[in-house]
C-alpha positions as CSV (number, residue, x, y, z in Angstrom):
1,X,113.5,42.8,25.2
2,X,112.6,46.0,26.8
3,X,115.2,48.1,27.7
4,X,114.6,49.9,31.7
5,X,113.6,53.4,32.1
6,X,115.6,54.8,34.7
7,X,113.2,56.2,36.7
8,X,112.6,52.2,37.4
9,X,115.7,51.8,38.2
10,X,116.4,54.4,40.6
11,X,113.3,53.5,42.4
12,X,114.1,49.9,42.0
13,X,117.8,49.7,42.6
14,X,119.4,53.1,44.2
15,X,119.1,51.7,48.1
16,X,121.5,48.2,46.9
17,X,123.8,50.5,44.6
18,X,124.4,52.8,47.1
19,X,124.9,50.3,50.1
20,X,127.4,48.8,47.6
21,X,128.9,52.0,47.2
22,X,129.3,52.6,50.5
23,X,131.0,49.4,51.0
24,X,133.7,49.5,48.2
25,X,134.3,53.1,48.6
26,X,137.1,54.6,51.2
27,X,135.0,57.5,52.5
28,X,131.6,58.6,52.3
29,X,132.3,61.1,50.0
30,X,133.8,58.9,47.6
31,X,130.7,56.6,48.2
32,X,128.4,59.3,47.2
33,X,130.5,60.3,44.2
34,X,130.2,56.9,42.8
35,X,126.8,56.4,43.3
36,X,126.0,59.2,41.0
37,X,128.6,58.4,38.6
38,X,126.6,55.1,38.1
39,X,123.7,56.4,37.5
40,X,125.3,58.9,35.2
41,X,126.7,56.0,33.1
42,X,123.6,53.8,33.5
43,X,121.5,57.2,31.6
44,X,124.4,57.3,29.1
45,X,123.8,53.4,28.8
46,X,120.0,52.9,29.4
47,X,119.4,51.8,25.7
48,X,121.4,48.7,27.0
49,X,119.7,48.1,29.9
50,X,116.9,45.5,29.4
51,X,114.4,44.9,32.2
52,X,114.5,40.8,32.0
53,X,118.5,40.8,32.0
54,X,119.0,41.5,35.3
55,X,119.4,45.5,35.6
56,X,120.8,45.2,39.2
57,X,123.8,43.0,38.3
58,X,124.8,45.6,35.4
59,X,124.2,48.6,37.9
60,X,126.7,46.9,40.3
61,X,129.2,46.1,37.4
62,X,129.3,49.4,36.4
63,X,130.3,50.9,39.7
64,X,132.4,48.0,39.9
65,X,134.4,49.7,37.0
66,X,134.1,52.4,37.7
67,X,135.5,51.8,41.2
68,X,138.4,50.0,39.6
69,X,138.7,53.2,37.0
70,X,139.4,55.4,40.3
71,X,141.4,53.3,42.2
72,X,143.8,52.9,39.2
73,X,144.0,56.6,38.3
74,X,144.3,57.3,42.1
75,X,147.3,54.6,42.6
76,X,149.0,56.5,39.9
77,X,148.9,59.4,40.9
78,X,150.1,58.5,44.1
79,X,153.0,57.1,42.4
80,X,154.2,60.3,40.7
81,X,153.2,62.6,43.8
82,X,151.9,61.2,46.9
83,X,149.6,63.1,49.0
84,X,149.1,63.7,52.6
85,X,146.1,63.1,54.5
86,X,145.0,66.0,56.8
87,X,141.9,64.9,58.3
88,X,141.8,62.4,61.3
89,X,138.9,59.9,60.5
90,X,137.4,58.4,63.4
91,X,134.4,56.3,64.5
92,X,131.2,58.6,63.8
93,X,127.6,57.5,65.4
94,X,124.9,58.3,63.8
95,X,121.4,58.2,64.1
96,X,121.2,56.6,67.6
97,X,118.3,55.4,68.4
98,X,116.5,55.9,71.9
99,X,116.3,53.3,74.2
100,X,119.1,51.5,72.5
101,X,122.7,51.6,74.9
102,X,125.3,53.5,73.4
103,X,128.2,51.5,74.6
104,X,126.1,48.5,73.3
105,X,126.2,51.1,70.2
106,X,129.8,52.5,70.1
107,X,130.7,47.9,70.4
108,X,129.1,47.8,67.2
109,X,130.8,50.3,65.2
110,X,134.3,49.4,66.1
111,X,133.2,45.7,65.4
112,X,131.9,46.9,62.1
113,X,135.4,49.1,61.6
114,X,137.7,46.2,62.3
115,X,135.7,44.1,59.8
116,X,135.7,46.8,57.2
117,X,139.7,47.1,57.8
118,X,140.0,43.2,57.6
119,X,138.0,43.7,54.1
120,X,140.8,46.0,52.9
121,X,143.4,43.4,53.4
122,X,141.8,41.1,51.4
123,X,143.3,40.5,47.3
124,X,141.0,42.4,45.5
125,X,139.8,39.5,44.2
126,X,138.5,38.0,47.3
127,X,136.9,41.3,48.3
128,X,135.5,42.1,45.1
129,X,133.2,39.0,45.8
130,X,132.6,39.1,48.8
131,X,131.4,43.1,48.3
132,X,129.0,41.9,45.8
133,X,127.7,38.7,47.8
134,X,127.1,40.8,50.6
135,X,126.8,44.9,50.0
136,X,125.2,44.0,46.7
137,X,123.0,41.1,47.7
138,X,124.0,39.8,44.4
139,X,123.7,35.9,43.9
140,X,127.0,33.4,42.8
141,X,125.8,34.0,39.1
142,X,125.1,37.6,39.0
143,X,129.0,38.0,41.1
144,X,130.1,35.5,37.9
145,X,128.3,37.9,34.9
146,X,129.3,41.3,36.9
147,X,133.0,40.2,37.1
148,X,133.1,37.7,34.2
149,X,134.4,34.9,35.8
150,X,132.9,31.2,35.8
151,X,130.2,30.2,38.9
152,X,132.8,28.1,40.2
153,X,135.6,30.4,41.0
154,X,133.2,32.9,42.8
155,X,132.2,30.4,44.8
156,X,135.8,29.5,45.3
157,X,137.1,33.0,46.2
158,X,133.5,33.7,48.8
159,X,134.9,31.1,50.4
160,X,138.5,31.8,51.0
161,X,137.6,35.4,51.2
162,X,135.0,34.0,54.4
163,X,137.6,32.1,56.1
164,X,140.6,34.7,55.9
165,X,138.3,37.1,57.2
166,X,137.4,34.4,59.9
167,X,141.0,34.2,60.7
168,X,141.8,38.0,60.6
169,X,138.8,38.8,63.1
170,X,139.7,36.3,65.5
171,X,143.2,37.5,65.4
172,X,142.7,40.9,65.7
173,X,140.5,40.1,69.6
């Protein structure tokens, strides 16, 4: 059992943790904020870590908790003294391409906007696994040690997760 150096697992794993960040996490900011605070907890952990127990699944399940940490604190907050948003956050392109349409561009953005917005209205539940399943390219076993949860009921909650989003999508044409 040989625990993972973390310059193995930055090289290894930072792309999938951060795309998983990116995914759970309401702005980019946030996103980039939690990425680090991973790997901050991952150094603080990396005696744990071991290289044949799956290192990827433990990164994710550390942002996952962390994640859940913020979201908490944040709600509560909120509770005792709302705040108001000042900044108007709109569809940003980045980083297109030449020869590639913009409108055929700007289609996919707001395609990929209405489906992050269907996400949200998922139960946290349902869109805790289907984050994993598809930001963190985990598999149904790595979702069930990340969350602790048996095989079955991931698969359970991907699927209902799938088809509410199905249904959400279609409704929102």
């Amino acid at each position: 059992m040989k625990s993972c150096s973390m310059e193995d697992l930055v090289e290894q794993y930072s792309d999938s943790v951060y795309r998983y960040c990116k995914s759970i996490a309401f702005t980019l900011e946030d996103a980039e904020d939690l990425y680090q605070q991973t790997f901050l907890k991952a150094f603080e952990l990396r005696n744990k870590i071991i290289a044949d127990k799956n290192p990827k699944a433990y990164l994710l399940s550390i942002a996952t908790n962390i994640w859940k940490n913020h979201k908490s604190k944040y709600a509560r907050r909120e509770r005792i003294a709302p705040t108001i948003s000042s900044d108007a956050e709109g569809i940003q392109i980045e980083d297109v391409q030449a020869g590639t349409d913009v409108l055929e561009q700007i289609v996919k953005e707001e395609q990929l906007e209405q489906l992050r917005r269907c996400v949200e209205l998922l139960p946290e539940k349902h869109k805790q696994v289907i984050t994993l399943f598809y930001a963190g390219e985990l598999s149904l076993e790595e979702i069930a040690k990340v969350l602790k949860i048996p095989k079955g009921t991931v698969k359970s909650r991907l699927h209902k997760a799938k088809e509410q989003l199905k249904k959400e999508m279609e409704g929102s044409r």
